[in-house]
Every structure is written in structure tokens, then in C-alpha cells.
N, C-alpha and C positions, 0 to 999 in steps of 0.2 A: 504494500500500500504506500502510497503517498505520505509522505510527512509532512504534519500542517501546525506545527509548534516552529522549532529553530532552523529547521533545512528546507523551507518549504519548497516542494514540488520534485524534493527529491527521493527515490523508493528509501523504503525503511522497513526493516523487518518486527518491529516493534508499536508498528503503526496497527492499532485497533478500531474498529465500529465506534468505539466510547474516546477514542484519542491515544496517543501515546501511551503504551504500556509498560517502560521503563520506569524503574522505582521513583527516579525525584520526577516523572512525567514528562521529561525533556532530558535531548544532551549534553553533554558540557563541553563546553570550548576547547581547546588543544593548549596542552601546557609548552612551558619553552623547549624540552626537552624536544619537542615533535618536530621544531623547527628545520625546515627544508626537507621533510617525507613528504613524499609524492602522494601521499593518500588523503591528505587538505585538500578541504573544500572550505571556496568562501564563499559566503553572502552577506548579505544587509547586516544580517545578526550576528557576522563573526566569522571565527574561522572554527570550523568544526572536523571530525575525523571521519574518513568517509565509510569506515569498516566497524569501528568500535564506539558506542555511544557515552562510556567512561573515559577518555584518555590518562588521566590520571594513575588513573587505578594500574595501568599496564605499564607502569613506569617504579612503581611502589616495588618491587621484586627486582629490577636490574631492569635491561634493555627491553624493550617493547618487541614482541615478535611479529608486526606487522610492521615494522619501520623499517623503510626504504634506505633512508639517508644513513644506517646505523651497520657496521660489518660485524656478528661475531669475531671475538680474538679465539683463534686458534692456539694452542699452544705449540712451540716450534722445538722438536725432537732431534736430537743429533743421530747426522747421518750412520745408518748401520746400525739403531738402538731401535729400529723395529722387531720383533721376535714371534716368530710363527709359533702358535700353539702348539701344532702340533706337535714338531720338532723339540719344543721343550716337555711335550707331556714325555716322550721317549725317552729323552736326556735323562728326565726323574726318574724312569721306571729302571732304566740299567744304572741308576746309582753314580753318574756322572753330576 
């Protein structure tokens, strides 16, 4: 359905017969963290997220999993310090 609170005229999956059915009844704006994710959307009313109707909230635990602008850090293993299971379950069993 349509959303006719803070996105108007944009789908929303939270949109009901009776109005908005998100807990506070509408979305909340994008915090600074969200800044330059391709997933903003603006209007009249702001800049809002166009996937999740908390932003906030997805920022409270570490990086946002829908943010565009944002790379998990990998952690970077020295070369030859990968080790095949299998090859090691062997190594254990003959007592190496």
C-alpha cells in the first residue's frame, strides 16, 4: 500500500486500511550514520530510509546491514595461515 503519513505516495509495507501500522504510527528520519546510503529517500518531510522504517535502531548493534555507503572489515590473515580441515582432522588422528 501507499504511505500517506511521512513518504507519501511511496509503497510501504506497513501501510494499513486504518493507516500506518508501525509502532510510533510513522517512520523516523535517517540518522547521521546513514549519510550517503543509496537507500534515502527524500521528501517534503525529510529524509527517510527507503527499506527500514527505524533507522536508528539498525545502527544500535554496529553497522547497518542495509547500508550501501558502509564495507564490512574483513579481517586480513597471513598468507599460508589458511588450514584445511580436513588435512588437520588426519594430522590429529596419526598423533602429529
Amino acid at each position: 500500500m501507499e504511505c500517506t503519513t511521512n513518504r507519501a505516495g511511496a509503497q510501504c509495507k506497513f501501510m494499513g486500511k486504518n493507516g500506518c501500522t508501525y509502532v510510533a504510527g510513522a517512520c523516523f528520519q535517517v540518522v547521521e550514520q546513514c549519510e550517503g546510503c543509496e537507500r534515502i529517500t527524500e521528501n517534503e518531510a525529510g529524509k527517510f530510509c527507503a527499506v527500514y522504517p527505524h533507522p536508528e535502531m539498525k545502527w544500535k548493534r554496529g553497522v547497518c546491514n542495509f547500508a550501501t555507503h558502509v564495507k564490512p572489515e574483513v579481517p586480513q590473515t597471513e598468507q599460508g595461515a589458511t588450514l584445511n580441515p580436513l588435512k588437520a582432522a588426519k594430522r590429529a588422528s596419526r598423533g602429529r
